[in-house]
C-alpha positions as CSV (number, residue, x, y, z in Angstrom):
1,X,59.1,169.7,60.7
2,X,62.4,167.5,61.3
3,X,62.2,164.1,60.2
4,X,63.2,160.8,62.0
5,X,66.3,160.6,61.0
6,X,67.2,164.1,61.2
7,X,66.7,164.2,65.1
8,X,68.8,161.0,65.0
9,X,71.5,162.8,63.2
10,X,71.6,166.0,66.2
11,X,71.7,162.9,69.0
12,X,74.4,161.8,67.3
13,X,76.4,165.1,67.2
14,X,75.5,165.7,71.1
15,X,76.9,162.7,71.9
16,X,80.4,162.9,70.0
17,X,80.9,165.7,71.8
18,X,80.9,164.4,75.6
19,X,82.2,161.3,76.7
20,X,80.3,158.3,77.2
21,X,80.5,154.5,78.1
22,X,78.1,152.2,77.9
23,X,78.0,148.9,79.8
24,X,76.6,146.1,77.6
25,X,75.4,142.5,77.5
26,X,78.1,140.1,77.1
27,X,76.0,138.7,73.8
28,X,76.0,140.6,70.3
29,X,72.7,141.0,70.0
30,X,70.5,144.4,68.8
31,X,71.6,146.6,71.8
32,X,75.4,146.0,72.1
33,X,75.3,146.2,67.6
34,X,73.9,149.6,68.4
35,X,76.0,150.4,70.6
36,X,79.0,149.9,68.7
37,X,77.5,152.0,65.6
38,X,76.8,154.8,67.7
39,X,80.7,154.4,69.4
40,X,83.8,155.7,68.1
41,X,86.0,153.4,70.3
42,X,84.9,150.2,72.2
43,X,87.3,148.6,75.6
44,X,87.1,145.2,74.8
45,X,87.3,142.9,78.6
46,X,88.8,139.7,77.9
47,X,88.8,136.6,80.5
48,X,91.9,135.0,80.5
49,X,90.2,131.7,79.8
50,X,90.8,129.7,76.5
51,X,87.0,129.8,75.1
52,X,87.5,133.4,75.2
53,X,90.0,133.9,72.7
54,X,87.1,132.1,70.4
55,X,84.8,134.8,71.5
56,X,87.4,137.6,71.0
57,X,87.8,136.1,67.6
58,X,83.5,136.0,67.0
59,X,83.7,139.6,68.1
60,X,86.6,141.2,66.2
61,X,85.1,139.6,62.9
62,X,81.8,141.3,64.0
63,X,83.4,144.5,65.0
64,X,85.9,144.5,61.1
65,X,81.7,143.9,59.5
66,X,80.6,147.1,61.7
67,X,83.3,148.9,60.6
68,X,83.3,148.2,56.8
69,X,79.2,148.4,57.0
70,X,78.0,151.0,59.5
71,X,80.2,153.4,61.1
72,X,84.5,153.4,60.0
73,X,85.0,155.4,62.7
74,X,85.1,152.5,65.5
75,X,88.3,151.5,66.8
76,X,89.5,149.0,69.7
77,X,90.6,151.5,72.1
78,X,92.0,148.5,73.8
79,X,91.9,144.9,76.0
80,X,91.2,144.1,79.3
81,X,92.2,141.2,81.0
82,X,90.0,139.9,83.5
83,X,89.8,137.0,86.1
84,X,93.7,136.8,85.6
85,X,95.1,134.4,88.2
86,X,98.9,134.8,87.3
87,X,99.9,131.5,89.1
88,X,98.0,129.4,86.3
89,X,99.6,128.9,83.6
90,X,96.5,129.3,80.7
91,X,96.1,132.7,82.7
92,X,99.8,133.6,81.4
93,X,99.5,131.7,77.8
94,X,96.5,133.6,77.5
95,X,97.9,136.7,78.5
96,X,100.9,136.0,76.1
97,X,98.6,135.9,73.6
98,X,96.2,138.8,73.3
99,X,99.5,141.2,74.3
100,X,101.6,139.5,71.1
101,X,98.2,140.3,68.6
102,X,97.3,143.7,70.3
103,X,100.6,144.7,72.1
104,X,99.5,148.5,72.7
105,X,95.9,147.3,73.5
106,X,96.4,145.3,76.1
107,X,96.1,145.8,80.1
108,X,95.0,144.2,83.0
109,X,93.9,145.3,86.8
């Protein structure tokens, strides 16, 4: 009789194998934590507003602990800018920003 954690183990494999996304809560909480275990990459949507280059920060310190803890394999497959009104200027500093720290990461609609 399999155990637990060996039918865990053959999810796993299936999964790897297709491709799948995963919409999640914009929180870090127990589903999007298990979400990024069981990912290899992870699209990361960024508003262009100033708080949320402190909640990009939260979340890339959460995603280097996920890394070095659970699974090595997840990487930022890369940024999405969202809500970008062009014509604003935070909109472009913002903008500025996230594509001088991840400049082949970085795109927007």
């Amino acid at each position: 009789m399999a155990s637990q954690s060996q039918h865990v183990a053959v999810a796993c494999k299936r999964l790897r194998r297709r491709r799948h996304s995963q919409k999640n809560p914009p929180s870090l909480g127990p589903l999007t934590v298990n979400a990024l275990v069981a990912a290899d990459r992870v699209i990361v949507p960024v508003q262009t507003e100033y708080f949320a280059l402190e909640g990009l920060a939260d979340l890339l310190d959460t995603l280097k602990l996920i890394q070095r803890e659970l699974n090595p394999r997840l990487t930022i497959a890369g940024m999405l800018l969202t809500m970008h009104d062009g014509r604003t200027r935070l909109s472009q500093d913002v903008e500025r920003e996230i594509r001088e720290h991840f400049p082949s990461s970085s795109s927007r609609p």
